[in-house]
C-alpha positions in Angstrom: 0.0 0.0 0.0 1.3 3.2 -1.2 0.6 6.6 0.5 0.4 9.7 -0.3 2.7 12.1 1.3 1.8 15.7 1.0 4.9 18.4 1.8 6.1 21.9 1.3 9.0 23.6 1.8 9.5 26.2 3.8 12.4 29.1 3.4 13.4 30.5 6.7 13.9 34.0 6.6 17.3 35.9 7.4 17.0 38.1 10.4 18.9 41.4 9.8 20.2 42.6 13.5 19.6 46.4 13.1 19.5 49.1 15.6 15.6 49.6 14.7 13.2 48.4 17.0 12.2 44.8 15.9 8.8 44.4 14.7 6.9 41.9 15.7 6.5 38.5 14.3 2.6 37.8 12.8 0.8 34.6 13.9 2.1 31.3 12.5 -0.6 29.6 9.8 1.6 26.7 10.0 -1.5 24.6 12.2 -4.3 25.2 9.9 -2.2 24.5 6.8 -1.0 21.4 8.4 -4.6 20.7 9.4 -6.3 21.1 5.8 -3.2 19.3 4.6 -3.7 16.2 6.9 -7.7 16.0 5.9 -7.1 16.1 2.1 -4.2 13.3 3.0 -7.4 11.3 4.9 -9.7 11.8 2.1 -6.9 10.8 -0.6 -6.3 7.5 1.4 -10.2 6.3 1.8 -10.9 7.2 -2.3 -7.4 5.2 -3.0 -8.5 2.5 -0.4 -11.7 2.2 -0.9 -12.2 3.9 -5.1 -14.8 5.9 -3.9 -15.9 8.9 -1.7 -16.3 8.3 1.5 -20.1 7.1 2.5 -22.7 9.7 4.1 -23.3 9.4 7.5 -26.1 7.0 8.9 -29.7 9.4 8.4 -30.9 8.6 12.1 -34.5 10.5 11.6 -37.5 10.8 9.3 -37.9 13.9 7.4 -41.8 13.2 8.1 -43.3 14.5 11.4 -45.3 12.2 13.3 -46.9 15.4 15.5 -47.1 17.8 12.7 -48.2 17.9 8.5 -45.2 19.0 5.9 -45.5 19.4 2.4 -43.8 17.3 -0.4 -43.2 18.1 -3.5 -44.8 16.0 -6.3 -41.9 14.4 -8.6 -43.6 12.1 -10.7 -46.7 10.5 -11.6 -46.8 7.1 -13.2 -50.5 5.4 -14.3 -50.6 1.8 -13.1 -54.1 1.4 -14.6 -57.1 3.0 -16.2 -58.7 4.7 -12.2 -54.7 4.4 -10.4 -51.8 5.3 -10.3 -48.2 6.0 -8.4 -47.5 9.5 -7.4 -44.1 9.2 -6.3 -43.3 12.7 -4.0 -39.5 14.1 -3.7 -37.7 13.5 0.3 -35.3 16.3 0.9 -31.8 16.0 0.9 -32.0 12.3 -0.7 -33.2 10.8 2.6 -34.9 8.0 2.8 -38.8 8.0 4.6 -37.7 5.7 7.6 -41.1 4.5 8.2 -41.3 1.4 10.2 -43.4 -2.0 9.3 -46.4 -1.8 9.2 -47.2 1.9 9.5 -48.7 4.7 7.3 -49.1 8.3 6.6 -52.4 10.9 7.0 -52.4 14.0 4.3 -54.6 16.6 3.5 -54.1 19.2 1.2 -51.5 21.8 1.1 -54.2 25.0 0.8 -55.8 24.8 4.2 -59.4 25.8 2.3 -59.0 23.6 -1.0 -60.6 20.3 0.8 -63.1 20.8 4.0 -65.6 18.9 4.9 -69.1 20.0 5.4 -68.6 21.1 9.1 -65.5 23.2 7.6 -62.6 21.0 8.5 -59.7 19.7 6.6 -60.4 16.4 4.9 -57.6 13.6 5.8 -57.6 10.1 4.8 -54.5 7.6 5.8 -52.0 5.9 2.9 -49.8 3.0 3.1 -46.4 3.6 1.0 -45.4 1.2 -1.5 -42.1 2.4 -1.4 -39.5 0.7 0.9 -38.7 2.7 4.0 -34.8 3.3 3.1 -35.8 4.0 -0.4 -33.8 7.4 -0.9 -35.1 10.3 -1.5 -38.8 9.1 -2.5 -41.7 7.9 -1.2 -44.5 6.3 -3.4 -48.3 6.3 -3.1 -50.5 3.8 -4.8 -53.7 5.6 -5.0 -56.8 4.4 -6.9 -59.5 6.9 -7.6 -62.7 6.6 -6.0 -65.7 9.0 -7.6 -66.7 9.5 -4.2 -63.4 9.8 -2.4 -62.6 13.5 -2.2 -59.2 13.0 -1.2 -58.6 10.9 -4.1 -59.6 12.8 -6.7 -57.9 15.7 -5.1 -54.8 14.0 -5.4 -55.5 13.2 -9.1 -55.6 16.7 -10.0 -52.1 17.7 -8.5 -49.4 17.7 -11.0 -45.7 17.4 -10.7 -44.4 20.4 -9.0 -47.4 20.5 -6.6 -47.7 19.5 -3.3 -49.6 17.4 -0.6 -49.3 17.5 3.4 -47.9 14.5 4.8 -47.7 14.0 8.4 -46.4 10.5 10.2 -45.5 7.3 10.2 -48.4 6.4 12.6 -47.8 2.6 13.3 -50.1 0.3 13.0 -48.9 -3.5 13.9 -45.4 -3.4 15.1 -44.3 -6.6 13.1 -41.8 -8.5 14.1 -40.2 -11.6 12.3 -40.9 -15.0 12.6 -43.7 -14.0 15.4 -46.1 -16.3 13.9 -45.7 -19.9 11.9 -49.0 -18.4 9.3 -49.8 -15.0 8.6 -53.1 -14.4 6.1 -53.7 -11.0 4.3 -57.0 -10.6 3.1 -57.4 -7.6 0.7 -59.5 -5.8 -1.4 -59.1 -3.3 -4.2 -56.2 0.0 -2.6 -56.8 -2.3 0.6 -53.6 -4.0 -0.6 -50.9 -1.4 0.5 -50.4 -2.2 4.1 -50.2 -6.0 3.2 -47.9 -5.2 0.3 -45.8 -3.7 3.4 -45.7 -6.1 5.4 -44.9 -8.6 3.0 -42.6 -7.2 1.4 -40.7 -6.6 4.5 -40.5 -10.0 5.9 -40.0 -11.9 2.4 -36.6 -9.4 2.5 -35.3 -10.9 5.4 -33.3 -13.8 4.6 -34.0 -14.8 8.2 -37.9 -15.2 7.6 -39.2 -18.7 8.7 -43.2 -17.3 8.4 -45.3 -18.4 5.7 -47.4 -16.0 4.0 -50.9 -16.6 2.2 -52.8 -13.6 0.3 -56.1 -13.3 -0.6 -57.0 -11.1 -3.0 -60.3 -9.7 -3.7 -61.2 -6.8 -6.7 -64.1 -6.6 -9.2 -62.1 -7.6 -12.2 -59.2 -8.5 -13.1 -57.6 -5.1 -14.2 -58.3 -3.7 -11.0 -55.8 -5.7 -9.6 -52.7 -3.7 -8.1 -49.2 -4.8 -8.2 -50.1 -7.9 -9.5 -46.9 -8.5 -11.4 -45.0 -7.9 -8.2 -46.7 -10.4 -6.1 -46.6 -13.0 -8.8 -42.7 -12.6 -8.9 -42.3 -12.7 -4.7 -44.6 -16.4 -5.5 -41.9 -17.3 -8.3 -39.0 -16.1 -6.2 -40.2 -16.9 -2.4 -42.2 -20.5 -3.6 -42.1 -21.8 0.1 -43.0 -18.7 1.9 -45.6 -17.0 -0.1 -48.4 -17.6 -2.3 -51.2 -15.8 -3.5 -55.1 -16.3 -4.6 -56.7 -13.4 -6.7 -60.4 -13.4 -7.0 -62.5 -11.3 -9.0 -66.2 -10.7 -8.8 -66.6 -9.8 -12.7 -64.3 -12.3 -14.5 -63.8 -12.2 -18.1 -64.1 -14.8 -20.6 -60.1 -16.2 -20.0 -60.6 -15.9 -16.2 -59.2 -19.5 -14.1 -59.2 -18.1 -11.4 -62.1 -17.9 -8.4 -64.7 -16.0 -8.7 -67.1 -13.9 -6.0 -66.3 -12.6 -2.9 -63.9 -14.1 -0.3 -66.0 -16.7 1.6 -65.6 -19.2 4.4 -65.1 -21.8 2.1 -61.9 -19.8 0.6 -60.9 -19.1 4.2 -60.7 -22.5 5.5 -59.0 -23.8 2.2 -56.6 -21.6 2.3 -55.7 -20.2 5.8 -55.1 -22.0 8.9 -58.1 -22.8 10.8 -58.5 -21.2 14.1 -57.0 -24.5 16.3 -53.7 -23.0 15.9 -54.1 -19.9 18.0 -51.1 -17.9 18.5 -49.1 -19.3 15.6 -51.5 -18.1 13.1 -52.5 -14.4 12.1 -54.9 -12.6 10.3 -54.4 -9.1 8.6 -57.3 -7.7 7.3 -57.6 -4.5 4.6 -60.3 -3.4 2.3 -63.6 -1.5 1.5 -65.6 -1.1 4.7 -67.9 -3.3 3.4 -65.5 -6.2 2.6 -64.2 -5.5 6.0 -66.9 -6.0 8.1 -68.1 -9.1 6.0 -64.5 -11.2 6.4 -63.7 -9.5 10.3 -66.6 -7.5 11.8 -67.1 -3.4 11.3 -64.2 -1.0 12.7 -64.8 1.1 15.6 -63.5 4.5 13.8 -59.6 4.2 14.5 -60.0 1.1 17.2 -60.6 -2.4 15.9 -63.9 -3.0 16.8 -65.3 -6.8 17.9 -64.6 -9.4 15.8 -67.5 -10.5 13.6 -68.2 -12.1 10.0 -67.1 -14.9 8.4 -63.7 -15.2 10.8 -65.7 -14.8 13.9 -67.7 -18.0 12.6 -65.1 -19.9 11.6 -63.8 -19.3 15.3 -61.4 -17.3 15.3 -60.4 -14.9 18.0 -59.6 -11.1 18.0 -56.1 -12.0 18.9 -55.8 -13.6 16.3 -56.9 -11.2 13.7 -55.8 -7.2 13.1 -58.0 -4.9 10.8 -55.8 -2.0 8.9 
């Protein structure tokens, strides 16, 4: 290993004796040049040690705000379908959104009058990134546009350069791997997101022993989001995960089921209830879908346990509702 040296030569000055009065010497530079001379040496050794700069520090905080909304700017926009699409918004400075598994984010719009309710107050509705959490610099919204979701269409109109307030993560499940021996996500239409999360979390970890089962409900078959994704996580992850799409419209090539996900789907393909603490249930859908498979939320609270998973007896420890 070969290092670099950096020197400089210094002339010492000949000191006349005089009879004048001497003046005095100025303060030496010779410590700050030394200084700046030793820290271009450090940063010459790393890029000849290691061919490139030297890596940026480890980003130890969100740039979102769990206690208070910030705007981010709108990057891109990319269709996924003929009523979604991905609005991918720009984090500052590169960073990446942090957010932990599962979680998600409330907005509202960035003019406080553009989107009020009929008692006059902001409108906010919770999203699910589909962006990984140290993805840098980004974070990506699947959003599918409901005629009568206000948010939604709001959010259709913005265009690149625009904004939307953001405020969060607010965790939802605080998943942890191999917790459970079965975990089954049952979706429905943008439902998806937070079980997109958490899958795509644990199938990352090479560690993961848990064996995942979707079920995927939507009206047809080109309503189905990331499809393409989850069909390569079954090709590439064949022992931990697989997935069942159902539509309740299929078209003429259709194989797969059809209608709405019953107990008969349930108990074919999800654990039954016997195995308690080794098996969960995530839950995420229209309202409607929701109560039908798990029971009606109580607003932000779970709610009791009802439908088809409360007959097939399973217990509210065994099931979350996003």
């Amino acid at each position: 290993m070969s290092f670099i040296r950096a020197s400089r030569s210094w002339t010492a000055g000949v000191r006349k004796y005089t009879t004048a009065t001497p003046v005095p010497k100025k303060a030496s530079n010779l410590p700050f040049i030394l200084l700046a001379v030793g820290a271009a040496s450090a940063g010459g050794y790393w890029y000849l040690e290691h061919g490139q700069t030297p890596p940026k520090p480890k980003q130890e905080k969100s740039p979102l705000d769990p206690q208070n909304f910030v705007d981010f700017k709108l990057k891109k926009i990319v269709p996924y379908n003929h009523n979604s699409s991905t609005f991918i918004f720009e984090l500052p400075n590169d960073e990446a959104s942090l957010i932990p598994v599962a979680s998600c984010l409330v907005v509202k719009a960035s003019d406080p009058e553009a989107l009020l309710d009929s008692k006059g107050k902001p409108i906010i509705r919770p999203y699910t990134p589909v962006s990984p959490p140290d993805a840098p610099g980004e974070l990506a919204l699947l959003i599918k546009r409901y005629e009568s979701g206000n948010m939604s269409k709001h959010i259709f109109t913005l265009k690149e350069g625009d904004t939307l307030s953001m405020k969060g993560p607010i965790t939802k499940f605080p998943y942890k791997a191999n917790e459970f021996d079965e975990i089954a996500l049952i979706g429905g239409g943008s439902g998806i997101t937070p079980l997109y999360q958490i899958i795509t979390h644990a199938l990352a970890d090479k560690g993961n022993k848990t064996k995942f089962k979707l079920l995927y409900a939507n009206v047809t078959e080109q309503d189905i989001l990331l499809r393409e994704e989850f069909d390569a996580l079954k090709k590439k992850f064949p022992n931990t995960f697989d997935v069942v799409y159902l539509v309740d419209q299929p078209s003429k090539g259709w194989t797969g089921p059809v209608g709405y996900i019953s107990a008969d789907v349930i108990k074919k393909n999800v654990g039954p209830a016997e195995l308690k603490e080794k098996v969960k249930i995530f839950v995420c859908g229209p309202p409607l879908q929701v109560a039908a498979v798990a029971g009606k939320k109580a607003g932000m609270k779970q709610g009791e346990l009802g439908g088809v998973l409360k007959e097939l007896g399973y217990t509210e420890d065994q099931v979350f509702k996003f």
